[in-house]
C-alpha positions as CSV (number, residue, x, y, z in Angstrom):
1,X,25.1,-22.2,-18.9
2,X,28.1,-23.8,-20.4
3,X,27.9,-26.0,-23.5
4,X,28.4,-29.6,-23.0
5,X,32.0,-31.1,-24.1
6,X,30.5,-33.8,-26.4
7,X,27.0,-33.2,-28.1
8,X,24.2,-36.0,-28.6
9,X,22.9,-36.3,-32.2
10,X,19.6,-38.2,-32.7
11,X,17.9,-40.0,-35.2
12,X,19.4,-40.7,-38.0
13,X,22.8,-38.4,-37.2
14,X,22.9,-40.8,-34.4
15,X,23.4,-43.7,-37.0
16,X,25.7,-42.5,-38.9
17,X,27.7,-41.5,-36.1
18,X,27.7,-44.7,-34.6
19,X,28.5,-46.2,-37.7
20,X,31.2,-44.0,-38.0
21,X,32.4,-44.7,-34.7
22,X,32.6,-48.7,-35.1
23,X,34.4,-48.4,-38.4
24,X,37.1,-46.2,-36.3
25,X,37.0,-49.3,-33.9
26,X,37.0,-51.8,-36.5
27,X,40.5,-50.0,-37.9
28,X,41.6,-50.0,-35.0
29,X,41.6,-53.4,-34.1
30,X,42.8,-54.0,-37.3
31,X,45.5,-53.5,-36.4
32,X,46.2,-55.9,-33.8
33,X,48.2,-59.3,-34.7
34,X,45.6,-61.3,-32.6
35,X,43.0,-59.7,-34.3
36,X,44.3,-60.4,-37.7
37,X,45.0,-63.9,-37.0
38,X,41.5,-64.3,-35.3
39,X,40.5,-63.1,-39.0
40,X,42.3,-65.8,-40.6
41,X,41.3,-68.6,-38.8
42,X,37.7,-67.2,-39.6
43,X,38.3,-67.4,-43.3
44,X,39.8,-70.5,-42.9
45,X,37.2,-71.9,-40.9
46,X,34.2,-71.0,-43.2
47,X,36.3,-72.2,-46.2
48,X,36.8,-75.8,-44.3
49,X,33.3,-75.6,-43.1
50,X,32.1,-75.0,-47.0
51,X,34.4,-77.7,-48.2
52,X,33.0,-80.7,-46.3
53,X,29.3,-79.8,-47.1
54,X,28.2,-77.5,-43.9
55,X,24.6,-77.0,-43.6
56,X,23.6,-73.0,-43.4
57,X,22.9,-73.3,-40.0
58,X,26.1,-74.5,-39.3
59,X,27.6,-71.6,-40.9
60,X,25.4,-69.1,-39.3
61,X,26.3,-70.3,-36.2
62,X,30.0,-70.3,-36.9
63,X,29.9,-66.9,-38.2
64,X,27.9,-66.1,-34.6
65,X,30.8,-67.6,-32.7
66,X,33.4,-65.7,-34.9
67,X,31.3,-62.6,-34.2
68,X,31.4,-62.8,-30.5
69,X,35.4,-64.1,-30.9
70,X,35.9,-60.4,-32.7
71,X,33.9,-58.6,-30.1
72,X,35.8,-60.2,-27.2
73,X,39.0,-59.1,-28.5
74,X,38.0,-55.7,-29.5
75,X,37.1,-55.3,-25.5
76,X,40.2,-57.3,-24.5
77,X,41.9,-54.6,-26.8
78,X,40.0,-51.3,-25.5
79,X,41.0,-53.0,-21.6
80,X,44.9,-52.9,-22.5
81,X,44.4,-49.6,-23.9
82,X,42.7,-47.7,-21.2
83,X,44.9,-49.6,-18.3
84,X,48.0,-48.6,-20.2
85,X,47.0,-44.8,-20.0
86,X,45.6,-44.9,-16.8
87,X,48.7,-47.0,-15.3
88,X,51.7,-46.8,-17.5
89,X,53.3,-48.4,-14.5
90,X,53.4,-52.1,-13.8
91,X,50.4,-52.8,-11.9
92,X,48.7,-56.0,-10.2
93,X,45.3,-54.7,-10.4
94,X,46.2,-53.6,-14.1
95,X,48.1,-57.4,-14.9
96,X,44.6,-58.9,-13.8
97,X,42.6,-56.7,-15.8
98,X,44.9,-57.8,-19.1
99,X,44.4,-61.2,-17.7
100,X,41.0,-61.4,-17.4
101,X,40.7,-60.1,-20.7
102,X,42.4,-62.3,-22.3
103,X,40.9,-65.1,-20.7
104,X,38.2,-64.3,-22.2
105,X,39.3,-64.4,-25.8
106,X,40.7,-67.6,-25.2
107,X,37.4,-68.8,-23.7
108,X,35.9,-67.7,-27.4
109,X,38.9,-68.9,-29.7
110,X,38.1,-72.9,-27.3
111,X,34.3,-72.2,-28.1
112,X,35.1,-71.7,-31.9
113,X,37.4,-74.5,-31.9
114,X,35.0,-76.8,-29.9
115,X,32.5,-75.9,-32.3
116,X,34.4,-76.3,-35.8
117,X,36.0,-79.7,-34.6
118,X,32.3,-81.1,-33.8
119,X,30.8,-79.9,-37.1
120,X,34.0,-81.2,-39.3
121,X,34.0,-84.5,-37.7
122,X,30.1,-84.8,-37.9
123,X,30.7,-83.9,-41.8
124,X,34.1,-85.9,-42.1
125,X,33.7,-88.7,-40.4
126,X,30.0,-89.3,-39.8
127,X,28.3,-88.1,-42.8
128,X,25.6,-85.3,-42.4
129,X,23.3,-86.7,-40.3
């Protein structure tokens, strides 16, 4: 019986390799110019949202929307990455992947913007309630 390529762990092995594994990812995307900028406007945004008097709800929320913006781009990221192994070449099937996946970071980046715009204007120009 051969050994398999890649082994398993469990329990808490399992966690730490996971762990492990996401911080490789979160370096990774590090280091990414859309990903950094993405950052930015993050620590911007919760600055801005801080400033005007944001409730922590509004925050939380934020931070969720941020959370899913990061995620997005980390999958837009690993999408480029395995299409430009797989199909160094120019390729319409690879060109709509990329697409696609970057449609859907700008879907996220809107949904963040939509969101921060409300809450500053409700803060700004409406008062808090």
């Amino acid at each position: 019986m051969t050994k398999p390529a890649v082994t398993k762990e469990s329990g808490l092995r399992h966690f730490i390799a996971a762990a492990s594994y996401s911080w490789a990812g979160f370096l990774r995307v590090l280091k990414e110019a859309a990903f950094r900028q993405e950052l930015g406007f993050f620590v911007v945004s919760i600055a801005a949202l801080a400033l005007v008097g944001a409730t922590a709800g509004e925050i939380v929320v934020a931070v969720l929307l941020f959370l899913g913006l990061f995620s997005m781009e980390a999958m837009n990221t690993a999408v480029e990455e395995v299409i430009d192994r797989i199909s160094p070449e120019i390729s319409i099937v690879g060109k709509h992947a990329k697409d696609l996946g970057s449609f859907a970071v700008t879907c996220m980046i809107a949904a963040c913007c939509l969101y921060l715009g409300f809450v500053l204007s409700k803060h700004l120009f409406f008062g808090s309630g």
